[in-house]
C-alpha positions in Angstrom: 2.0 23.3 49.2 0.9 26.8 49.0 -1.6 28.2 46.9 0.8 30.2 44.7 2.6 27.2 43.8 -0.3 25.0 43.3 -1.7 28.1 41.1 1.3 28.2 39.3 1.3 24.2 38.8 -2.2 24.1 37.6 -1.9 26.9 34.7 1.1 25.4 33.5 -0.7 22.0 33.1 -3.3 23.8 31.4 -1.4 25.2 29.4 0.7 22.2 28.3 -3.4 20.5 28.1 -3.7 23.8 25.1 -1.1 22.7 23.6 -1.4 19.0 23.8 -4.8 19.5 22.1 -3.8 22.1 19.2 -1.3 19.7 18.2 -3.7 16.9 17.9 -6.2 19.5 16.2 -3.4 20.0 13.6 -2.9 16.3 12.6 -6.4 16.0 12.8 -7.1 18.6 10.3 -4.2 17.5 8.1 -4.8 13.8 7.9 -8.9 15.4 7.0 -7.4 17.5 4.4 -5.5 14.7 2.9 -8.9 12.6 2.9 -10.4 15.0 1.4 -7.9 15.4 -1.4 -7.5 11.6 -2.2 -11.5 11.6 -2.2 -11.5 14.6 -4.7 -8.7 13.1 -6.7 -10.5 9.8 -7.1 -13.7 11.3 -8.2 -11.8 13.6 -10.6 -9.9 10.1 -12.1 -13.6 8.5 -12.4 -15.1 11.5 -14.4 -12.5 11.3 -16.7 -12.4 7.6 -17.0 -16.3 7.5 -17.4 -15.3 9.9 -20.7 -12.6 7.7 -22.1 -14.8 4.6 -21.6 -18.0 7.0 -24.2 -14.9 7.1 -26.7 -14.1 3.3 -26.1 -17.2 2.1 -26.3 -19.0 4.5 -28.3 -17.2 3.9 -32.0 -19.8 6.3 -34.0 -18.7 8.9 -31.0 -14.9 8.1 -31.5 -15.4 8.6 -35.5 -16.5 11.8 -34.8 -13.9 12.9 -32.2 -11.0 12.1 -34.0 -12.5 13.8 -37.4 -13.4 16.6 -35.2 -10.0 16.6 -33.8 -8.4 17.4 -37.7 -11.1 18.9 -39.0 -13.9 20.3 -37.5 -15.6 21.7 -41.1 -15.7 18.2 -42.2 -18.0 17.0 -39.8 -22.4 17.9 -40.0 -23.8 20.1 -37.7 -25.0 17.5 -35.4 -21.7 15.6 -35.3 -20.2 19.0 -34.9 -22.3 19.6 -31.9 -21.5 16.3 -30.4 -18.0 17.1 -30.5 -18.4 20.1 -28.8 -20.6 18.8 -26.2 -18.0 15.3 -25.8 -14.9 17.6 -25.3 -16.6 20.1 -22.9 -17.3 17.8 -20.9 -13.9 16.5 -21.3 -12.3 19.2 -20.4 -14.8 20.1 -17.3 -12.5 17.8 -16.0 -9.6 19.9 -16.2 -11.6 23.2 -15.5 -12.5 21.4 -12.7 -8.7 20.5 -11.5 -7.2 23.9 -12.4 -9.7 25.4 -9.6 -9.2 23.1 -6.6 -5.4 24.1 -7.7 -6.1 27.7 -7.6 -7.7 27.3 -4.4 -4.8 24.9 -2.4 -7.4 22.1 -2.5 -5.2 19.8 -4.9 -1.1 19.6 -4.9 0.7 21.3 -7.3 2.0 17.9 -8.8 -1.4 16.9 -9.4 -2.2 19.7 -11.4 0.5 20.2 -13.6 0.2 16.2 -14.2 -3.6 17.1 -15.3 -2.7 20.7 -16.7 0.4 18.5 -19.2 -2.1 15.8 -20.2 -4.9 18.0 -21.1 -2.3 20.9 -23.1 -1.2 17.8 -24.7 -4.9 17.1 -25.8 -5.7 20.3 -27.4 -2.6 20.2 -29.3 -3.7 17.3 -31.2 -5.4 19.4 -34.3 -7.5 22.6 -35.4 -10.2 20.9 -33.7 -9.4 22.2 -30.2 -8.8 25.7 -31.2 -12.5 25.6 -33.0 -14.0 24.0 -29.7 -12.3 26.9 -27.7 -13.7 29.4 -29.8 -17.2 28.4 -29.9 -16.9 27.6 -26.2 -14.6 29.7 -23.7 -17.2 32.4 -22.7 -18.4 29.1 -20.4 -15.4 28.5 -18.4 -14.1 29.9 -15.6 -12.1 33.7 -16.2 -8.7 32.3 -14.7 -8.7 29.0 -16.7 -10.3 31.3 -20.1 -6.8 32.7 -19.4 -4.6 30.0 -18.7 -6.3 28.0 -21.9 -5.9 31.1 -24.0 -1.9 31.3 -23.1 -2.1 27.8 -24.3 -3.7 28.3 -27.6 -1.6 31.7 -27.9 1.8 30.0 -27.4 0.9 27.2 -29.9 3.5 26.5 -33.1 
C-alpha cells in the first residue's frame, strides 16, 4: 500500500472518528438537557405543592387568602400583609416558570400549562389586581409585562 492511499485511509477514518463522536456529543447533551429539565420541573411542582400544603394545613392562612382573594379592604393590615407575602411567593413560582420559558430551559407546553393555571388564579377576585399593584415593581420586566396584559385584558 502506498503512502498516499494509506494517508488518504487514515484521514477518512478520522474523520468518520469526528463524526462518530459529535453525534454521541449531541445525545449526550440532549438526554443532559432533558435531565436537567425534568429536575427543574420537579422542583418547580415541589415549590408549589409546599404552598398548597400552607393553605391546607394552615386554616387561619386559608381564611385570609380566600377573604383576600374578594376583598382585600376587608382584611387588617397584618392579614393584609400575609396575603401579600402568601401569594408572592405563590406566584414566584410562576415568575419563576415564565423565565426558564423565556430562556428555552422549559418546553413551551409546560409553560402555557403553568402560565393557564396561574391567569386562572388571579382571575379569582379584586384581590389579585390589589396584590399586583402593591407588588409588580419586584418581578421580573418581561413577566411585569406579560402579568400586566393579563390584568389589562381582564372582563
Amino acid at each position: 500500500m502506498n503512502s498516499d492511499r494509506l494517508n488518504w485511509l487514515l484521514t477518512v477514518s478520522a474523520n468518520v472518528g469526528v463524526v462518530l463522536g459529535l453525534g454521541f456529543l449531541a445525545v449526550e447533551l440532549r438526554q443532559n438537557t432533558l435531565a436537567t429539565q425534568a429536575t427543574l420541573n420537579l422542583e418547580t411542582m415541589t415549590y408549589g405543592r409546599e404552598n398548597a400544603e400552607l393553605l391546607l394545613s394552615d386554616d387561619q392562612l386559608a381564611d385570609i387568602v380566600i377573604r383576600g382573594e374578594q376583598d382585600p379592604g376587608s382584611l387588617s393590615l397584618l392579614e393584609r400583609e400575609k396575603f401579600l407575602l402568601f401569594t408572592s411567593w405563590r406566584m414566584g413560582v410562576w415568575e419563576n416558570v415564565f423565565q426558564n420559558a423565556d430562556a428555552g430551559v422549559v418546553s413551551d407546553r409546560y409553560w402555557k400549562n403553568y402560565d393557564a393555571w396561574y391567569s386562572a388564579i388571579i382571575r379569582r377576585g379584586p384581590g389579585y389586581q390589589y396584590w399586583w399593584d402593591e407588588s409588580r415593581h419586584g418581578y421580573d420586566p418581561g413577566f411585569r409585562e406579560h402579568v400586566d396584559r393579563l390584568f389589562e385584558s381582564r372582563p
